[in-house]
C-alpha positions in Angstrom: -46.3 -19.4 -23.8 -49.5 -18.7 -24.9 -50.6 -14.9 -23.6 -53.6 -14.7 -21.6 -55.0 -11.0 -20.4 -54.5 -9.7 -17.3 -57.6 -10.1 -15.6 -59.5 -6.7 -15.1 -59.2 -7.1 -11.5 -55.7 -6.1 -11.7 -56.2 -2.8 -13.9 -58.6 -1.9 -11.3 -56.4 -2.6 -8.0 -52.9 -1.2 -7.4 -50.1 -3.5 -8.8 -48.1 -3.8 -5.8 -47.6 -7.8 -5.4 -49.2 -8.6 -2.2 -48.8 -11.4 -0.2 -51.7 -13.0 -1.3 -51.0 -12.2 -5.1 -47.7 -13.8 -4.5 -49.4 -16.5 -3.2 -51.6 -16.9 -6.1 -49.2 -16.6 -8.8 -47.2 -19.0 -7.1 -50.2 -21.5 -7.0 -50.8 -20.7 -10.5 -47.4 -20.9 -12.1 -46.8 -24.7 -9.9 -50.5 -26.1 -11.2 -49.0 -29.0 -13.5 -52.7 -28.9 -15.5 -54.4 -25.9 -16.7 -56.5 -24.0 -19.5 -54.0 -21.4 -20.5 -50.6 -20.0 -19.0 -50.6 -16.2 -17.8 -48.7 -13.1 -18.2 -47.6 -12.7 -14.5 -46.2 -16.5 -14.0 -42.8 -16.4 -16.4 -39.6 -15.0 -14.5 -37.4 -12.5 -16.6 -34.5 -15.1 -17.2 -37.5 -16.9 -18.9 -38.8 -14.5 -21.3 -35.3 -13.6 -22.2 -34.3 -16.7 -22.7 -37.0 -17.5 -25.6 -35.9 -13.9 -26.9 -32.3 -15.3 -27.2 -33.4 -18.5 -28.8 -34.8 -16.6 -31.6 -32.7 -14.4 -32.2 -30.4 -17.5 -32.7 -32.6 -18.3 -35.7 -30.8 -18.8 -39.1 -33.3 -15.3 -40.8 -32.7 -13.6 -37.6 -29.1 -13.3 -36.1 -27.8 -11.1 -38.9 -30.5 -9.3 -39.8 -29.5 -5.6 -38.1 -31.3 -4.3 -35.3 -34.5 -1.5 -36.5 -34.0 2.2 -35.4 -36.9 4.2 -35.0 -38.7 2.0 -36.8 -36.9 0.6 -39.5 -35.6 -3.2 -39.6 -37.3 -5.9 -38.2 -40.3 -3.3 -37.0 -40.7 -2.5 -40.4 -40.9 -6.3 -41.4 -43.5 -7.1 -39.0 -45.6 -4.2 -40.4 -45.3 -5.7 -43.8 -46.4 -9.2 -42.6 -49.3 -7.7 -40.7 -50.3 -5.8 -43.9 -50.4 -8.8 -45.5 -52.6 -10.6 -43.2 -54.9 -8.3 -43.3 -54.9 -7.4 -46.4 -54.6 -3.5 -46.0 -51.9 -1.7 -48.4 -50.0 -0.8 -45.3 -49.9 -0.6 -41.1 -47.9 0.8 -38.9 -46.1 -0.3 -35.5 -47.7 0.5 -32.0 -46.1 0.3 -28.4 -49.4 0.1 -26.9 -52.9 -0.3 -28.2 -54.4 2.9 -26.0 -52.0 4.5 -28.2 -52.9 2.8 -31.4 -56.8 3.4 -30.9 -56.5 7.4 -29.8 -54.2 8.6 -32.9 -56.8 6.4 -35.5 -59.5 8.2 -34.5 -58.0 11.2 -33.6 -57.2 10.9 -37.7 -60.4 9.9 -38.5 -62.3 12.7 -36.6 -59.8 15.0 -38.5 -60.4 13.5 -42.1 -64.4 13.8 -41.5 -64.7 17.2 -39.7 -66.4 15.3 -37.4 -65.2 14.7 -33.4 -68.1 12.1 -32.6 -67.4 8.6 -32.1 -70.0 5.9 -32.0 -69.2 3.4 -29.8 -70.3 0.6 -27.1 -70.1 2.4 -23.9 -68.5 -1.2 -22.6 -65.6 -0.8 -25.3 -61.9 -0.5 -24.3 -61.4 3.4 -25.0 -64.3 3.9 -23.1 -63.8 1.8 -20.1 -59.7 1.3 -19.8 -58.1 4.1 -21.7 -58.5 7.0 -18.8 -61.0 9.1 -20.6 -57.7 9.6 -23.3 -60.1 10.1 -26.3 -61.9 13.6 -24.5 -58.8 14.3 -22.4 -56.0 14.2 -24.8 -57.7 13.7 -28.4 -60.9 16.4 -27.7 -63.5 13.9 -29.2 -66.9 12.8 -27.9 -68.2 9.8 -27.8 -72.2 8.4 -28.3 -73.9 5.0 -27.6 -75.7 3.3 -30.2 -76.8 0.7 -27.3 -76.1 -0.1 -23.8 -76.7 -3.9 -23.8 -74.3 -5.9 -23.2 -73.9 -6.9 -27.1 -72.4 -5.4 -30.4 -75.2 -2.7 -31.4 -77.7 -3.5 -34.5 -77.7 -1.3 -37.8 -81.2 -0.5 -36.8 -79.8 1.4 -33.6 -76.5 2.8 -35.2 -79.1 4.6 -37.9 -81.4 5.7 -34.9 -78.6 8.1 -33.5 -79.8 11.6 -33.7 -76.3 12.8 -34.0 -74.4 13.1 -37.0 -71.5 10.9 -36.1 -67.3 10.9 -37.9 -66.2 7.1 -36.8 -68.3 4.0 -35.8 -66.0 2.2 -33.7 -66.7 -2.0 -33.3 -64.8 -3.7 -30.6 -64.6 -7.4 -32.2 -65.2 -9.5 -29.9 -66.3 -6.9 -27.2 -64.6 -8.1 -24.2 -66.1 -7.1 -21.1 -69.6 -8.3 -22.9 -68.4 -11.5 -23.2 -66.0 -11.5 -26.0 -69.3 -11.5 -28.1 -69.2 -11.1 -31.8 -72.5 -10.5 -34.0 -72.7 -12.8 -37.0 -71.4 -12.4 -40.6 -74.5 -11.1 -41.9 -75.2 -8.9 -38.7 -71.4 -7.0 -39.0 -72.0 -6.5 -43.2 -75.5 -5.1 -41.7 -73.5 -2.6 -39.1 -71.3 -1.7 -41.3 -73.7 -0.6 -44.0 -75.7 1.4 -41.5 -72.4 3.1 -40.5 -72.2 3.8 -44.3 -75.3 5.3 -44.7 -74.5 7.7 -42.2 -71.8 8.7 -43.9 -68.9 7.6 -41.4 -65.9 5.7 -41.0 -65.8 2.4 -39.5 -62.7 1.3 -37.6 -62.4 -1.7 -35.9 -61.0 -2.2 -32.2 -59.3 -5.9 -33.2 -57.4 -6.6 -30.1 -58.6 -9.8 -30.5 -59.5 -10.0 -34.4 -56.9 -13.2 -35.0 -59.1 -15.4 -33.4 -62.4 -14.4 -35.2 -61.9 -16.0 -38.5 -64.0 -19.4 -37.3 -67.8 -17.3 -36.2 -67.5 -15.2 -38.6 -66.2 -18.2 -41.3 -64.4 -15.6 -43.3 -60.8 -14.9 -43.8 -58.8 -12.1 -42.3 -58.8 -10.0 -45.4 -62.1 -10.8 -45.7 -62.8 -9.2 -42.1 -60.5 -6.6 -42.0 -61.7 -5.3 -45.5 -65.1 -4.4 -43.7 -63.4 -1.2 -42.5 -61.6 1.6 -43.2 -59.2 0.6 -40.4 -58.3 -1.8 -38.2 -56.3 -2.3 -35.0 -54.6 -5.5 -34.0 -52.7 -6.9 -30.8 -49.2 -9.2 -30.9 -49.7 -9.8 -26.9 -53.8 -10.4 -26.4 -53.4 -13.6 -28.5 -50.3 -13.9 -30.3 -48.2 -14.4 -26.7 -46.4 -11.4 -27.6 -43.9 -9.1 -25.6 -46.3 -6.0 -26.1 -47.5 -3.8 -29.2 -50.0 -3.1 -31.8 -50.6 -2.4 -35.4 -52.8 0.1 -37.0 -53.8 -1.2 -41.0 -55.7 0.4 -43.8 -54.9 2.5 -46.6 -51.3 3.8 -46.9 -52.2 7.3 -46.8 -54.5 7.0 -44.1 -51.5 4.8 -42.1 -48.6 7.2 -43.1 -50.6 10.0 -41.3 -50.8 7.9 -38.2 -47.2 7.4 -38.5 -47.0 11.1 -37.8 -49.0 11.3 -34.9 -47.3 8.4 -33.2 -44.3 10.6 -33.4 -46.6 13.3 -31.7 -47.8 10.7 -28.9 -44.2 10.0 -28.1 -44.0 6.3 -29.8 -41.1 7.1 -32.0 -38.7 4.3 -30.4 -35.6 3.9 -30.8 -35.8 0.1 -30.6 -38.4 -2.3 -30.5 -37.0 -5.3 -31.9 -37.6 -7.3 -28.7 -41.1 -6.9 -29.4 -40.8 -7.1 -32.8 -39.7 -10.0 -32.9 -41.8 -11.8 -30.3 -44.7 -10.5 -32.1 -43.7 -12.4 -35.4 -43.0 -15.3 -34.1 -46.6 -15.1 -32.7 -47.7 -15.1 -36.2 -45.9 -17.8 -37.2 -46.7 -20.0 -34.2 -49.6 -18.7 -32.4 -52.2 -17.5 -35.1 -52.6 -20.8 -36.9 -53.2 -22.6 -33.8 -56.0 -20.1 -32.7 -58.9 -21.7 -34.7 -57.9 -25.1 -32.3 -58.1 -23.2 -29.5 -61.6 -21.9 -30.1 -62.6 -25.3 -30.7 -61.3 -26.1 -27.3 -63.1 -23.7 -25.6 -66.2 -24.5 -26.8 -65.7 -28.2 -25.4 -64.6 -26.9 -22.2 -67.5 -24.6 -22.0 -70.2 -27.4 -22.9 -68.3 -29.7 -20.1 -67.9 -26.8 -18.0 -72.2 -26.4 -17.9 -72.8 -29.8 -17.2 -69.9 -30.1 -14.2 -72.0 -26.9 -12.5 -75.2 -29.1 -12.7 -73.7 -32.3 -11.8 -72.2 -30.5 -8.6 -75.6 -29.0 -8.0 -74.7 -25.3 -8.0 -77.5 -23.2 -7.5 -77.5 -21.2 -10.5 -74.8 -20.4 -13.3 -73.5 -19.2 -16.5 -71.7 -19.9 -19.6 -71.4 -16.8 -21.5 -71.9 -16.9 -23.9 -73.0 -20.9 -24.1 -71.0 -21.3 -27.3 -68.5 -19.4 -27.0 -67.6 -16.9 -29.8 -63.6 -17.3 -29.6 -61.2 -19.1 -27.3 -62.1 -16.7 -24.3 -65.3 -16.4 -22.2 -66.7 -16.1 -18.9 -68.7 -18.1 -16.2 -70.9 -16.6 -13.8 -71.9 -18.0 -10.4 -73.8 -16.8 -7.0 -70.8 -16.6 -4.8 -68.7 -13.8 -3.4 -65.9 -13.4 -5.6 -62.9 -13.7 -3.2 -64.4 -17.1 -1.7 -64.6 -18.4 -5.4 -61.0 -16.9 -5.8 -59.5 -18.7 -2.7 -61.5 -21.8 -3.8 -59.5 -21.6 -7.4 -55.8 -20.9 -5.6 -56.4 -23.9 -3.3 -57.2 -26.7 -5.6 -53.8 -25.2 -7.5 -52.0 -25.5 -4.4 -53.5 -29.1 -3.4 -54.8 -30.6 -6.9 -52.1 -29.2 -9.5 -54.8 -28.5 -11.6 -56.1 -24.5 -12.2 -59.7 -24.4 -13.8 -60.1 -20.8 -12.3 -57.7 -17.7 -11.6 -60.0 -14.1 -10.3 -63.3 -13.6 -10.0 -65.1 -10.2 -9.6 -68.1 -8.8 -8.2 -69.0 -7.4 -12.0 -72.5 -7.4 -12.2 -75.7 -7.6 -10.2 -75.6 -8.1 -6.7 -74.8 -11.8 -5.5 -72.6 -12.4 -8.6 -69.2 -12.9 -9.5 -67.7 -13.1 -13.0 -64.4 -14.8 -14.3 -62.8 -15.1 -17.5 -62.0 -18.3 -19.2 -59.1 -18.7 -21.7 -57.9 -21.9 -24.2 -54.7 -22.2 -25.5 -52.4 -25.0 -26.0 -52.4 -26.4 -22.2 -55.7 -26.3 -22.4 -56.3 -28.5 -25.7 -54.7 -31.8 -23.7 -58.0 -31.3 -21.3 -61.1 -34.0 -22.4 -64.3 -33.2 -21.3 -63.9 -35.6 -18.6 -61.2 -33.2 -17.2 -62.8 -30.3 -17.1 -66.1 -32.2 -15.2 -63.8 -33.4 -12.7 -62.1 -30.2 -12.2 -65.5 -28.7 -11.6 -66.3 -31.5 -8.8 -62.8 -30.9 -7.3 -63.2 -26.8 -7.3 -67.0 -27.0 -5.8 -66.0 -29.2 -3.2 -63.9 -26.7 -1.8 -66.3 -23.6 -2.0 
């Protein structure tokens, strides 16, 4: 299965499972045709059957289970050091986790408790105010557009600042990622302010085709990086913080501290290599098939004579981005679940009121269901979704 987030809507609501959530997971998980598959539509015998077949694997069903960190968790922190090209990185259960003890490091190493950062980025939106609450560091905002924030602004900050902080792609923006020569520009400014840069790279895998650089080559940028194994990689859960060995032993302390010293993990250890092996080369496709969809996407909405909409952004940056249109979100939501339910075919899951009034937002994903869709598809899913708004 290729992973898909949960949507925001979710994070925001209680999780109890509804009737009508019920009802849309069901409509989801039955749609014979869609973009991407997501998180809440496997059953448990599912997943643990695909974590049985590999651990049947030849280089897997002797290899001894890890304890507190050793074994296979140790091997995946290898292979993602490699990747990336850092001299080490260390295992994560959760990311919120992952992001706090960096720059909780960070802050220590400098002297310095002030973060720069994009006010839309994930500690300062969906980590619970963690990096204040539990780390004592402050935060500043180079920018509040809904973008990545340019060197010119980052040297503009009247603060001395320890860590600047890039969220690549910035999610909630729009998955948006500057270009090349922008991030070498942000990065340098950062410099010349004499701080760290670490990057938030949740979704880093899939950034190798806009920026047209390598993974070393990207990662290299900073002084640290954090990664996903679920966001893209179809994971179980966990992260991975890479950079230099000293910095990365250090964190290895303080996720001790933070209560991450596991006893097991290799459930998700192991789910997150074979994400490695099967997901990450197959991402680069998958942002080429979300730029078709988006460019069939567009001229659906004006075929069907919406009154006003948006690709964002119109190219998108990686295989995830969203669509904006002038209807309430839960008619737009009950428009989606009913041509799964009478159609088969899912074009869109939840839609939020994010934004200015008489808007709703959703997210788009592309992975491998979503590569068998021709443009054709995706215009006449369009016609079959707006005819039932």
């Amino acid at each position: 299965m290729a992973d898909e987030d949960v949507h925001k809507q979710d994070q925001d609501q209680d999780q109890e499972q509804t009737p009508e959530r019920e009802r849309q997971v069901a409509a989801w998980r039955g749609a014979r045709r869609v973009l991407s598959r997501g998180v809440r539509e496997p059953r448990v015998g599912e997943l643990l059957a695909r974590l049985a077949a590999l651990g049947e694997a030849p280089d897997v069903r002797d290899r001894p289970v890890d304890v507190y960190g050793d074994g296979v968790v140790a091997d995946l922190e290898a292979r993602v050091a490699e990747l990336l090209g850092t001299e080490d990185a260390a295992y994560f259960p959760t990311g919120t986790m992952a992001q706090q003890v960096a720059l909780r490091c960070w802050a220590g190493r400098t002297g310095n408790p002030l973060v720069a950062l994009h006010p839309m980025s994930h500690p300062e939106v969906w980590e619970g105010g963690a990096l204040t609450a539990v780390s004592g560091l402050r935060t500043t905002h180079p920018t509040r557009e809904r973008r990545l924030p340019t060197a010119e602004e980052v040297r503009d900050l009247p603060e001395p600042f320890g860590t600047l902080m890039l969220e690549l792609p910035l999610r909630d923006a729009g998955f948006l990622l500057p270009s090349w020569e922008e991030l070498e520009e942000l990065v340098e400014a950062g410099r010349e302010r004499e701080a760290v840069i670490h990057f938030d790279g949740a979704r880093l895998w899939e950034t190798t085709v806009h920026f047209g650089r390598s993974l070393p080559e990207i990662a290299g940028l900073a002084d640290s990086v954090y990664v996903s194994f679920y966001k893209s990689l179809g994971g179980l859960s966990g992260a991975a913080l890479a950079g230099p060995r000293g910095f990365v032993e250090e964190t290895r302390a303080w996720r001790h501290r933070y209560g991450g010293q596991i006893f097991q993990q290799f459930p998700q250890a192991l789910s997150a290599l074979a994400g490695l092996e099967q997901e990450l080369p197959r991402l680069p496709s998958y942002v080429a098939g979300a730029r078709v969809v988006a460019a069939a996407l567009g001229e659906g909405l004006a075929e069907a004579g919406v009154p006003w909409f948006r690709i964002h952004p119109e190219v998108p940056h990686t295989h995830q981005f969203q669509v904006w249109l002038p209807y309430e979100a839960e008619r737009l939501t009950e428009a989606g679940v009913r041509q799964a339910e009478e159609t088969g075919t899912s074009l869109f899951r939840v839609w939020s009121a994010d934004g200015p009034p008489g808007l709703s937002v959703t997210e788009l994903t592309v992975t491998g269901p979503g590569l068998e869709w021709t443009a054709q598809d995706v215009r006449a899913a369009v016609a079959e979704f707006t005819a039932r708004l």
